[in-house]
VMD Tcl script that draws the C-alpha trace (Angstrom):
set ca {
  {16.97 29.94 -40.92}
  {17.36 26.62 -38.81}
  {20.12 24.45 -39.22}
  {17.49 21.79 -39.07}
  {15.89 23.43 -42.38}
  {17.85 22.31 -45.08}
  {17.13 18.80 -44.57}
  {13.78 18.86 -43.34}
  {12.40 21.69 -45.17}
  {11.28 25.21 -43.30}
  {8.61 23.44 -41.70}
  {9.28 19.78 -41.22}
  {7.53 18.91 -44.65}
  {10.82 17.12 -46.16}
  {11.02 13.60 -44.28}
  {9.22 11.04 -44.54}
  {7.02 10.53 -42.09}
  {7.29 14.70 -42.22}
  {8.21 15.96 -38.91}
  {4.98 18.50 -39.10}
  {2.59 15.61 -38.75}
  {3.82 13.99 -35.83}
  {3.58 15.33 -32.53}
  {6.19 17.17 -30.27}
  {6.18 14.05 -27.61}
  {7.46 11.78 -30.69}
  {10.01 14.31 -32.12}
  {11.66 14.45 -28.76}
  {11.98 10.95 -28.41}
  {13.36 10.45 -31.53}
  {15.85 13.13 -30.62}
  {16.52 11.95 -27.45}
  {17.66 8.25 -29.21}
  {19.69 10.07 -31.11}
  {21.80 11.79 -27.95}
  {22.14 8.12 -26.59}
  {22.48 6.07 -29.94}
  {19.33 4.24 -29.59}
  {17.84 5.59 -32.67}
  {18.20 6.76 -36.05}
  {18.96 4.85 -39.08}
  {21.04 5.79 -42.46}
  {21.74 9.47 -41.51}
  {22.18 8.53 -37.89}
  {25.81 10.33 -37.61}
  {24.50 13.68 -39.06}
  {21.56 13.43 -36.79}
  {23.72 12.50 -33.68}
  {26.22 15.64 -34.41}
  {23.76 18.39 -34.70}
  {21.66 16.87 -31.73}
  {24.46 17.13 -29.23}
  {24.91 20.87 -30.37}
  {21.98 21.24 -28.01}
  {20.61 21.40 -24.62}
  {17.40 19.77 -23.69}
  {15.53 22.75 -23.51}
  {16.35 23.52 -27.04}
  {15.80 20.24 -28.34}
  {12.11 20.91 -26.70}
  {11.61 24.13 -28.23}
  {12.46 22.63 -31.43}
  {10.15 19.57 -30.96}
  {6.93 22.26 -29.87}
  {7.43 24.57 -32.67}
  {7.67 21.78 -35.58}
  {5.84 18.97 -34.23}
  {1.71 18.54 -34.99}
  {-0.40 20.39 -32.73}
}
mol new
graphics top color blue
foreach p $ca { graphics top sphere $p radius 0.5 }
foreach p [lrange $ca 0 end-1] q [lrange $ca 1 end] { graphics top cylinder $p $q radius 0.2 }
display resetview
């Protein structure tokens, strides 16, 4: 189970807009902003910790695998 899961349900269904229905491109650059601070909003600070757990590459995987295809 992904640490990602528990907020945004097993398959991206939880947030709003769910992560499932937008495409990998816009995941990544929404976890990119969060690496550098240029994005997020009220959970910003969770968001920032568990993105700098990871390496680009991962953050990619994770963006393909959830993201709308």
């Amino acid at each position: 189970k992904s640490s990602c899961a528990g907020c945004h349900g097993s398959m991206g269904e939880k947030v709003n807009p769910p992560l499932n229905e937008q495409t990998p491109d816009a995941i990544m650059t929404k976890l990119k902003g969060y690496a550098d601070g240029s994005f997020g909003g009220e959970k910003k600070s969770v968001m920032v910790n568990v993105v700098k757990k990871h390496k680009e590459d991962d953050l990619k995987t994770i963006a393909d695998f959830i993201g709308k295809k």
